[in-house]
mmJSON file of the N, C-alpha and C atoms, coordinates in Angstrom:
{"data_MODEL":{"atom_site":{
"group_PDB":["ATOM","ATOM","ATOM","ATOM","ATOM","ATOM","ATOM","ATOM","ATOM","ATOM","ATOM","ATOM","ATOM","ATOM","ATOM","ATOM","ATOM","ATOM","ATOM","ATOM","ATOM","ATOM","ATOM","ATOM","ATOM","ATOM","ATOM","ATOM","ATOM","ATOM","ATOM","ATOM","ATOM","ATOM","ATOM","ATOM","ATOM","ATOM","ATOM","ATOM","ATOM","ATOM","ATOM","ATOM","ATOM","ATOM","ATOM","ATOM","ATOM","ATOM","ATOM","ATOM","ATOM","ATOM","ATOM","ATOM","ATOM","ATOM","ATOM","ATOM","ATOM","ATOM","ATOM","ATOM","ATOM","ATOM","ATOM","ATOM","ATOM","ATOM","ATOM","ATOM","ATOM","ATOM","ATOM","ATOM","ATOM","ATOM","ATOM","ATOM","ATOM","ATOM","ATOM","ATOM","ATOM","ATOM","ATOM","ATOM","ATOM","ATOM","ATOM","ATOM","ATOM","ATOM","ATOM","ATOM","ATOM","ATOM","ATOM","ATOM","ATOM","ATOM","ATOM","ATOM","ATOM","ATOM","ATOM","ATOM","ATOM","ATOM","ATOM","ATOM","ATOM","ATOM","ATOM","ATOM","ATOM","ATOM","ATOM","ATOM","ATOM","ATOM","ATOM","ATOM","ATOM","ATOM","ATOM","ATOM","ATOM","ATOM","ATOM","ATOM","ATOM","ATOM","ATOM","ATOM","ATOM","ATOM","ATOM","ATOM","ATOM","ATOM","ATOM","ATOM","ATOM","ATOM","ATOM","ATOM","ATOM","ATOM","ATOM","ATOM","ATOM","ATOM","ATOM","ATOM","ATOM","ATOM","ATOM","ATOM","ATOM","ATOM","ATOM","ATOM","ATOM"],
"id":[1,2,3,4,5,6,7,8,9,10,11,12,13,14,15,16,17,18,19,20,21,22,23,24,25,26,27,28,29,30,31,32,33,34,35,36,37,38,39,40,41,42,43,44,45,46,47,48,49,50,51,52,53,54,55,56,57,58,59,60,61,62,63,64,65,66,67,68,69,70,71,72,73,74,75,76,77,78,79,80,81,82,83,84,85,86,87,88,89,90,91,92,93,94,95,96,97,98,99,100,101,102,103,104,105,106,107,108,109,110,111,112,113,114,115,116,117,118,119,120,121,122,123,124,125,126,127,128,129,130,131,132,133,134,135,136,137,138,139,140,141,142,143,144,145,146,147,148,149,150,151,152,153,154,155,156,157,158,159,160,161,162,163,164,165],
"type_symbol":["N","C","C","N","C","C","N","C","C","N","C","C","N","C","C","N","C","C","N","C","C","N","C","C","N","C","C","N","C","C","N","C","C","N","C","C","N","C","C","N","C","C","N","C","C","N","C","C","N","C","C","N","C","C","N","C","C","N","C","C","N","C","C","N","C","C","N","C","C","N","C","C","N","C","C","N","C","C","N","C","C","N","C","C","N","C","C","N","C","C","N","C","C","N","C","C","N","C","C","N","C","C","N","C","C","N","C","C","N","C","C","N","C","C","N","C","C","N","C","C","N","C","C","N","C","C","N","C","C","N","C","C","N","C","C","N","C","C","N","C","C","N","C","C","N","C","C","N","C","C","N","C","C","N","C","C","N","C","C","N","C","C","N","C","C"],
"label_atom_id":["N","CA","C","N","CA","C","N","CA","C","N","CA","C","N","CA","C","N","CA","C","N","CA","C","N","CA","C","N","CA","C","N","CA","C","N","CA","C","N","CA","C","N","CA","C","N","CA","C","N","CA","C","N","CA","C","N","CA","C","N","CA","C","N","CA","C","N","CA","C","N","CA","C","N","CA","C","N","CA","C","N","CA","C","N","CA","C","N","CA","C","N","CA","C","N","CA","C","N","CA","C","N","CA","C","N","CA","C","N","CA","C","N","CA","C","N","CA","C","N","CA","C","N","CA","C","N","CA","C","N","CA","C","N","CA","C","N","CA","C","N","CA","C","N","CA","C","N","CA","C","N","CA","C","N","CA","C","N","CA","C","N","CA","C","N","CA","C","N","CA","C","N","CA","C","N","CA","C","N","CA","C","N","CA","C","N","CA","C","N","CA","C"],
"label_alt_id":[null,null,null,null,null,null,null,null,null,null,null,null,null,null,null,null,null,null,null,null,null,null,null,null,null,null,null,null,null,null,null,null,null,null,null,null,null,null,null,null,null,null,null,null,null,null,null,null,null,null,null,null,null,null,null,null,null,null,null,null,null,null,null,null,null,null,null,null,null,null,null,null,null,null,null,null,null,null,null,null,null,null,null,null,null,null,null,null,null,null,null,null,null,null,null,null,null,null,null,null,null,null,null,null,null,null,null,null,null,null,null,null,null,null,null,null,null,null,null,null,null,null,null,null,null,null,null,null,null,null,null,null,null,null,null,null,null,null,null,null,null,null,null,null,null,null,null,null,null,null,null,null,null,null,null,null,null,null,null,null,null,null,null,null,null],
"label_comp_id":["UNK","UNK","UNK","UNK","UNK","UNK","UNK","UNK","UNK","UNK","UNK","UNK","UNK","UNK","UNK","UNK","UNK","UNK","UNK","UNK","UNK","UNK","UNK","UNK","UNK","UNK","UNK","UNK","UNK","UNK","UNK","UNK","UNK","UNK","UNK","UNK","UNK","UNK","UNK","UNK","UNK","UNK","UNK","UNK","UNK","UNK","UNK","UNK","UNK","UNK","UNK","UNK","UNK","UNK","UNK","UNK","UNK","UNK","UNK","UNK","UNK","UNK","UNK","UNK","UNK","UNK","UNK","UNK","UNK","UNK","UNK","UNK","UNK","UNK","UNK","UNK","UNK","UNK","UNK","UNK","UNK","UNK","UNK","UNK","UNK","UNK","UNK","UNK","UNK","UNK","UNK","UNK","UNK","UNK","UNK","UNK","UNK","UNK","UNK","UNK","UNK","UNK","UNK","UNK","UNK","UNK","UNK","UNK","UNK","UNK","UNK","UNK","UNK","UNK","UNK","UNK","UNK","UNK","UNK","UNK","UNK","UNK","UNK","UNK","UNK","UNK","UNK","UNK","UNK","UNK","UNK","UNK","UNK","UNK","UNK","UNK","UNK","UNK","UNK","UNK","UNK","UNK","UNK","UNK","UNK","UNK","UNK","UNK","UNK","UNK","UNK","UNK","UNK","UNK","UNK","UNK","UNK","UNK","UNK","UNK","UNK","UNK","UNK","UNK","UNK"],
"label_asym_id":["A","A","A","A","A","A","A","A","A","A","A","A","A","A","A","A","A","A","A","A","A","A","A","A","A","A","A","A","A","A","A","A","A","A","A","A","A","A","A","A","A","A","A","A","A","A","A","A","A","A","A","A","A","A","A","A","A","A","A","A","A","A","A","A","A","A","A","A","A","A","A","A","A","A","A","A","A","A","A","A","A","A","A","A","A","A","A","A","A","A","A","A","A","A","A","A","A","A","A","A","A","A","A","A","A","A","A","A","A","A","A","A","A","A","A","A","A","A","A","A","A","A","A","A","A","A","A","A","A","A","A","A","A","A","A","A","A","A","A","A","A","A","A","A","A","A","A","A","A","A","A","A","A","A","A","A","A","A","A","A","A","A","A","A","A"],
"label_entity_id":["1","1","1","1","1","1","1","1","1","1","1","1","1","1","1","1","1","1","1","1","1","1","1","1","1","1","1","1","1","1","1","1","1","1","1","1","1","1","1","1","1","1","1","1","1","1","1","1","1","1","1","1","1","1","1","1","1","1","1","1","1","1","1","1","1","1","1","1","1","1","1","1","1","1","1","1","1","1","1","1","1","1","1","1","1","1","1","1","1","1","1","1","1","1","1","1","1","1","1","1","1","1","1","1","1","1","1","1","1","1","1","1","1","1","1","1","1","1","1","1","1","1","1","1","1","1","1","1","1","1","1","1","1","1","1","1","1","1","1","1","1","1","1","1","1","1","1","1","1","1","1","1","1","1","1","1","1","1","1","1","1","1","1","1","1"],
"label_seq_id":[1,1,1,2,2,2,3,3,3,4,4,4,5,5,5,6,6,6,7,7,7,8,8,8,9,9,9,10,10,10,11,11,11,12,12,12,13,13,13,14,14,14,15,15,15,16,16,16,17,17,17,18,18,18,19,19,19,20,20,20,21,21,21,22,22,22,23,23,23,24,24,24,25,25,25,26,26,26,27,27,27,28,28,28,29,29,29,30,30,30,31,31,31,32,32,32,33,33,33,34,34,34,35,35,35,36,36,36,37,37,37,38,38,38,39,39,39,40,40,40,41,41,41,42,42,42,43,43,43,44,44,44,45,45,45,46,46,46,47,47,47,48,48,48,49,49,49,50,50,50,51,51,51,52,52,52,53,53,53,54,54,54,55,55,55],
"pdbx_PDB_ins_code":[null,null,null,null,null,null,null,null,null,null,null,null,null,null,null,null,null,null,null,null,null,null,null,null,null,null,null,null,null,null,null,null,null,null,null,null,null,null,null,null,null,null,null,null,null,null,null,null,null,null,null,null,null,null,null,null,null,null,null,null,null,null,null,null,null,null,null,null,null,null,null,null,null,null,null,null,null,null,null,null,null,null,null,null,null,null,null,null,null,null,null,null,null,null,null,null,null,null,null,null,null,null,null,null,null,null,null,null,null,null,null,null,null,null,null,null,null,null,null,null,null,null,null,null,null,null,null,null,null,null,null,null,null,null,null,null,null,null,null,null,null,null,null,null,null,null,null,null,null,null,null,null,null,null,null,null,null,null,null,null,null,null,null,null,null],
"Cartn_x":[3.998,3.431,1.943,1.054,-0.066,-0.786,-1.638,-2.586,-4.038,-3.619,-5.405,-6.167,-6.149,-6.791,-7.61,-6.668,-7.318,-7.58,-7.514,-7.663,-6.799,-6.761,-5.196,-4.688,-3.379,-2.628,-2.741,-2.588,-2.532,-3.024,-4.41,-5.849,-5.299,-4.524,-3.859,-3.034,-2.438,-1.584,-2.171,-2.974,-3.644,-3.903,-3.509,-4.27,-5.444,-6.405,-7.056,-6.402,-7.468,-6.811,-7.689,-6.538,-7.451,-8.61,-8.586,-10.003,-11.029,-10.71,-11.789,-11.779,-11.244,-11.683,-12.494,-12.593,-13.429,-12.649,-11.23,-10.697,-10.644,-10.867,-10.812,-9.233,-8.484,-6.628,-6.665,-7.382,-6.93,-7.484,-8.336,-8.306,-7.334,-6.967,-6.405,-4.508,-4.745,-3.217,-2.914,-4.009,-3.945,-3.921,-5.018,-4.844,-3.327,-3.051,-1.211,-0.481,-0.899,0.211,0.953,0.852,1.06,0.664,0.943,0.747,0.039,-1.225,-1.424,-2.997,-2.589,-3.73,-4.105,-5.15,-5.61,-4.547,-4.162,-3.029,-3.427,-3.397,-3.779,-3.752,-4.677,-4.279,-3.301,-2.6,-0.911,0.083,1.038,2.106,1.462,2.766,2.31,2.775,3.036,3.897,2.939,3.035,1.812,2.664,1.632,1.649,0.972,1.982,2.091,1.875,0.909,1.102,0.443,0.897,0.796,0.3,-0.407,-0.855,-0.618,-0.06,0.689,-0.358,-1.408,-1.711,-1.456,-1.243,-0.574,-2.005,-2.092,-2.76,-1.815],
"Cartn_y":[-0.853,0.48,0.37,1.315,0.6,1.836,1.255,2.439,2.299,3.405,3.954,4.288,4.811,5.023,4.324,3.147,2.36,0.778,0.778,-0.352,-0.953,-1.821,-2.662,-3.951,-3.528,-4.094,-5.891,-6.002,-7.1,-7.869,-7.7,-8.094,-9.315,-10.526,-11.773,-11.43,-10.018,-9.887,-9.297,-8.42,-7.928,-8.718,-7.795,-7.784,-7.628,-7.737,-7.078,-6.27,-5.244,-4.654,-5.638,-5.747,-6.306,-5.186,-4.511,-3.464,-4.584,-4.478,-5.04,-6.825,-7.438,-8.514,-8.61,-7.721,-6.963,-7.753,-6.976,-7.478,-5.936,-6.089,-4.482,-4.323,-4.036,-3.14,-2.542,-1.78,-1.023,-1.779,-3.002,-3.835,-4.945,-5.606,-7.002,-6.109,-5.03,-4.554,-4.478,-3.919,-3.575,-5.202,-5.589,-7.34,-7.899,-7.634,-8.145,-7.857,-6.644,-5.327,-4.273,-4.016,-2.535,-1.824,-0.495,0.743,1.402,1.873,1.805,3.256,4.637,5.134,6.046,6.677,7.529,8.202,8.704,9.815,11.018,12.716,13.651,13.728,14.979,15.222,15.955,16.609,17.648,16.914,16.136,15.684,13.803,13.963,12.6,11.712,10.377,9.532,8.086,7.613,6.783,5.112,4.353,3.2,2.2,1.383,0.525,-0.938,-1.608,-2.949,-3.91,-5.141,-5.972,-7.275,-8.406,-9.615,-10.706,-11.242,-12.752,-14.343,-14.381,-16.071,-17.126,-18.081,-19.387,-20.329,-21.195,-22.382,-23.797],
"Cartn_z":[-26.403,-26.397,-26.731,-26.087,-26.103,-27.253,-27.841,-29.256,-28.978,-27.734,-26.786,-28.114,-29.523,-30.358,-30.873,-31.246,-32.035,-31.893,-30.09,-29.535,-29.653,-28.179,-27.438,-29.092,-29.339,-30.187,-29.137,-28.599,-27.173,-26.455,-27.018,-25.701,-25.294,-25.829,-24.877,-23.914,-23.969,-22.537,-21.704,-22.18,-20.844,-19.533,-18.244,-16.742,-16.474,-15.632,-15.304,-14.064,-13.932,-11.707,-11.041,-10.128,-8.794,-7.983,-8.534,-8.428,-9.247,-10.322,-11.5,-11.325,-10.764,-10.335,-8.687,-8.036,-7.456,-5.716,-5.828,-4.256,-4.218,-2.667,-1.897,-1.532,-2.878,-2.251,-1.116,-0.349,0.869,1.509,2.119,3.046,2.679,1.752,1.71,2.044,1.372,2.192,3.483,4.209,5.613,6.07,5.877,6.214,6.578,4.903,5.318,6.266,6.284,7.614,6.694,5.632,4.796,5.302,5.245,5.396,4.017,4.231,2.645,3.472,2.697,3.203,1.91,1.647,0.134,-0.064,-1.111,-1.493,-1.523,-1.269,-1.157,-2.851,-3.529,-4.841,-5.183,-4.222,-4.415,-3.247,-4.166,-2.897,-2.016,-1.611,-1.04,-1.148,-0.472,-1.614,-1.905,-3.404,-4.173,-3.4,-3.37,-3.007,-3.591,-4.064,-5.315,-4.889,-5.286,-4.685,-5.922,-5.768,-6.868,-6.198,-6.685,-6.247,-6.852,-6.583,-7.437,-6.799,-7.986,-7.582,-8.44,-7.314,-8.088,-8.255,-8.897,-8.765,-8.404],
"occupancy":[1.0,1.0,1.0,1.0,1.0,1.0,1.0,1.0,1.0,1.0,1.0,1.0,1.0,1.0,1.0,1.0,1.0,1.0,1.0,1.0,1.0,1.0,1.0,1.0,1.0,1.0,1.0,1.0,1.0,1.0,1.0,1.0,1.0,1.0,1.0,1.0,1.0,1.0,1.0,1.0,1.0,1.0,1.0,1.0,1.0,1.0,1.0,1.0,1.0,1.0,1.0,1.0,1.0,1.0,1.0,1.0,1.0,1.0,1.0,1.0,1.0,1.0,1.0,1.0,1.0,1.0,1.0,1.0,1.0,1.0,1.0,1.0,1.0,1.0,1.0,1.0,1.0,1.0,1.0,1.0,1.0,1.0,1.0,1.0,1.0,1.0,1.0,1.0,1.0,1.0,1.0,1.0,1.0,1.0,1.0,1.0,1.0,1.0,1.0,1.0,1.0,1.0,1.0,1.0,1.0,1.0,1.0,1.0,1.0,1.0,1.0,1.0,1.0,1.0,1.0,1.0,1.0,1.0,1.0,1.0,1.0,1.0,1.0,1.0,1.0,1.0,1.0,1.0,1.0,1.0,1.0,1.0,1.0,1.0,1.0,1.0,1.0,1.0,1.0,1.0,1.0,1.0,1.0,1.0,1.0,1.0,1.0,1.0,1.0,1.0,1.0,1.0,1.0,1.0,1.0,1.0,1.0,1.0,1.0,1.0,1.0,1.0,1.0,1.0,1.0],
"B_iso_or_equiv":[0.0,0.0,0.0,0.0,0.0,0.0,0.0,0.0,0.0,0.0,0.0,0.0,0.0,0.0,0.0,0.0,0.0,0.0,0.0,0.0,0.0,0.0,0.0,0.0,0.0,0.0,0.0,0.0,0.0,0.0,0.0,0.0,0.0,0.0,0.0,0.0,0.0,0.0,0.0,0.0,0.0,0.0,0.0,0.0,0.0,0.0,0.0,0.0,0.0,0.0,0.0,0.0,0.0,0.0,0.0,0.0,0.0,0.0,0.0,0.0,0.0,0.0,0.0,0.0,0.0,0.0,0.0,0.0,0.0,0.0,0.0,0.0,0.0,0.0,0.0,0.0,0.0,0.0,0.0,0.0,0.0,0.0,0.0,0.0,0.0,0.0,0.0,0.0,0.0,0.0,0.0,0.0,0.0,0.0,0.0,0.0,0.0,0.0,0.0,0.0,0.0,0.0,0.0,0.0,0.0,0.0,0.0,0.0,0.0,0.0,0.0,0.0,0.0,0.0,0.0,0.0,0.0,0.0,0.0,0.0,0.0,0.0,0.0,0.0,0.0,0.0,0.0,0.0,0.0,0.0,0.0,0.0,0.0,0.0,0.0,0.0,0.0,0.0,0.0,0.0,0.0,0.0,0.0,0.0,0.0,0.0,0.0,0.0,0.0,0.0,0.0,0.0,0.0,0.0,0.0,0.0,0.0,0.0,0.0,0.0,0.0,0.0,0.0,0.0,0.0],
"pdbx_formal_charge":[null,null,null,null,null,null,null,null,null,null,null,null,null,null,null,null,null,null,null,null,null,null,null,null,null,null,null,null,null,null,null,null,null,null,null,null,null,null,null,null,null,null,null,null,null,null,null,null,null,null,null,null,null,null,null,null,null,null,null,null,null,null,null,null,null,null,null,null,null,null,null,null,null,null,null,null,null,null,null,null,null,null,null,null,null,null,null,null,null,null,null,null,null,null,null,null,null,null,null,null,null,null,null,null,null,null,null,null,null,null,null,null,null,null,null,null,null,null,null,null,null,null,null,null,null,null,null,null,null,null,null,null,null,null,null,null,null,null,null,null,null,null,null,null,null,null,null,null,null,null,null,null,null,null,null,null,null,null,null,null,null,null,null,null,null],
"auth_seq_id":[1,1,1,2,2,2,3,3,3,4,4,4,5,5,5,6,6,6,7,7,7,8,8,8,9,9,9,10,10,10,11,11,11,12,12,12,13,13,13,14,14,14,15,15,15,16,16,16,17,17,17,18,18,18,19,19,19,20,20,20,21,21,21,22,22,22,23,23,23,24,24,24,25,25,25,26,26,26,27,27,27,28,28,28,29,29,29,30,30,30,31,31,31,32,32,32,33,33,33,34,34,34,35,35,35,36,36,36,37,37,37,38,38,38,39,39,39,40,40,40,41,41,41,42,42,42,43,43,43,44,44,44,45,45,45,46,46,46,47,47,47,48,48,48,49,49,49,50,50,50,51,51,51,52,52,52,53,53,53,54,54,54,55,55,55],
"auth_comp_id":["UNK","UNK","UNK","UNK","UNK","UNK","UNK","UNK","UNK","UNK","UNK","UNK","UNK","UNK","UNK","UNK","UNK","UNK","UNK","UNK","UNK","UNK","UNK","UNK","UNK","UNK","UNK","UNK","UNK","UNK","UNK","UNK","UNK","UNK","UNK","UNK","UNK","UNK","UNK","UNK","UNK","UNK","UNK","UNK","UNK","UNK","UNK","UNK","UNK","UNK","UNK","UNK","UNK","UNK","UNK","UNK","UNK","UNK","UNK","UNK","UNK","UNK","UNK","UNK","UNK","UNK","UNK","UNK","UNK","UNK","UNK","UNK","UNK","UNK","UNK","UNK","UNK","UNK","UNK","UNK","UNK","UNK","UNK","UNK","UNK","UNK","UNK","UNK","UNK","UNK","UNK","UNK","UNK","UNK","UNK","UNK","UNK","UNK","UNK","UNK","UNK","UNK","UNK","UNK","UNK","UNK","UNK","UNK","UNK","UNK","UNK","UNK","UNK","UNK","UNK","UNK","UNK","UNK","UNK","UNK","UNK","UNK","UNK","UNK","UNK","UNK","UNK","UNK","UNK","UNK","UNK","UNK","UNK","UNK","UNK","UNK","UNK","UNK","UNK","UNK","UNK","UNK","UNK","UNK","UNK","UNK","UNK","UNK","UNK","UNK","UNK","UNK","UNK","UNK","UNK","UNK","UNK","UNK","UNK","UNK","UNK","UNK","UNK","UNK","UNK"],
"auth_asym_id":["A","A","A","A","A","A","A","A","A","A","A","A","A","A","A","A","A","A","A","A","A","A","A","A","A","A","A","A","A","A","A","A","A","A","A","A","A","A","A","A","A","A","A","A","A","A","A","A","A","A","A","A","A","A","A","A","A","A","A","A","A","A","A","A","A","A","A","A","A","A","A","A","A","A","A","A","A","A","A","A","A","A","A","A","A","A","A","A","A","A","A","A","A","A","A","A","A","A","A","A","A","A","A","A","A","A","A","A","A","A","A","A","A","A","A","A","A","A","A","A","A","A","A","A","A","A","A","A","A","A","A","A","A","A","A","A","A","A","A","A","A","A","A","A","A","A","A","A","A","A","A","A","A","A","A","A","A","A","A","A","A","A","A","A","A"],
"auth_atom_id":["N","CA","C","N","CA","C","N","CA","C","N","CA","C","N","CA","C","N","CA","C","N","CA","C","N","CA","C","N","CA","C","N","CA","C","N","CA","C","N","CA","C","N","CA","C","N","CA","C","N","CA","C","N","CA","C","N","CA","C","N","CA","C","N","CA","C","N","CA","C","N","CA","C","N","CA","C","N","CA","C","N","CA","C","N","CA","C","N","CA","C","N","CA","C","N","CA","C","N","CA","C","N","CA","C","N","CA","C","N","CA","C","N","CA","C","N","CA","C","N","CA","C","N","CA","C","N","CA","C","N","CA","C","N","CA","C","N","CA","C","N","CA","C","N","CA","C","N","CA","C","N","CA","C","N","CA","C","N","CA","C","N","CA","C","N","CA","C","N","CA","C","N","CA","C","N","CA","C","N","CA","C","N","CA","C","N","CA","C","N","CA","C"],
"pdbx_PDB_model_num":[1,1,1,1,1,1,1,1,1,1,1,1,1,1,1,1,1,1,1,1,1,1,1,1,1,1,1,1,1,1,1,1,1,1,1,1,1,1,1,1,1,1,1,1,1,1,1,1,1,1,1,1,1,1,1,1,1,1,1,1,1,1,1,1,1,1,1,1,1,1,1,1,1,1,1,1,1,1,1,1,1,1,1,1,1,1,1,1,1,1,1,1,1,1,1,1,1,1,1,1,1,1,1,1,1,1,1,1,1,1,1,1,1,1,1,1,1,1,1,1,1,1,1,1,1,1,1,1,1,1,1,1,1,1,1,1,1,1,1,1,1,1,1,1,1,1,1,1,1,1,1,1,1,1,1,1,1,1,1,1,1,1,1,1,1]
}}}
C-alpha cells in the first residue's frame, strides 16, 4: 500500500513507466500490431499494456 503523504515506503521496488524511460506506448504498440487509440474522457474502453525486458 503505497503512503503518497509521506513518501514511497519502497523506493527499491519501484517501476518506472515506459513513458518515463522515454519509449513512445502508442507507436511501439502499433509497431507490434495492437490496437491501441486515445481514450475519450466519458466511456470507452482503457488499454493496458506492459513491457517485459530481458538481458
Amino acid at each position: 500500500e503505497c503512503a503518497f503523504e509521506k513518501g514511497c515506503r519502497h523506493p527499491d521496488l519501484a517501476r518506472p513507466s515506459m513513458e518515463a524511460c522515454g519509449i513512445d506506448v502508442f507507436k511501439t504498440a502499433r509497431e507490434a500490431g495492437f490496437p491501441i487509440e486515445v481514450v475519450p474522457p466519458e466511456g470507452g474502453v482503457e488499454n493496458y499494456f506492459a513491457l517485459l525486458l530481458l538481458e
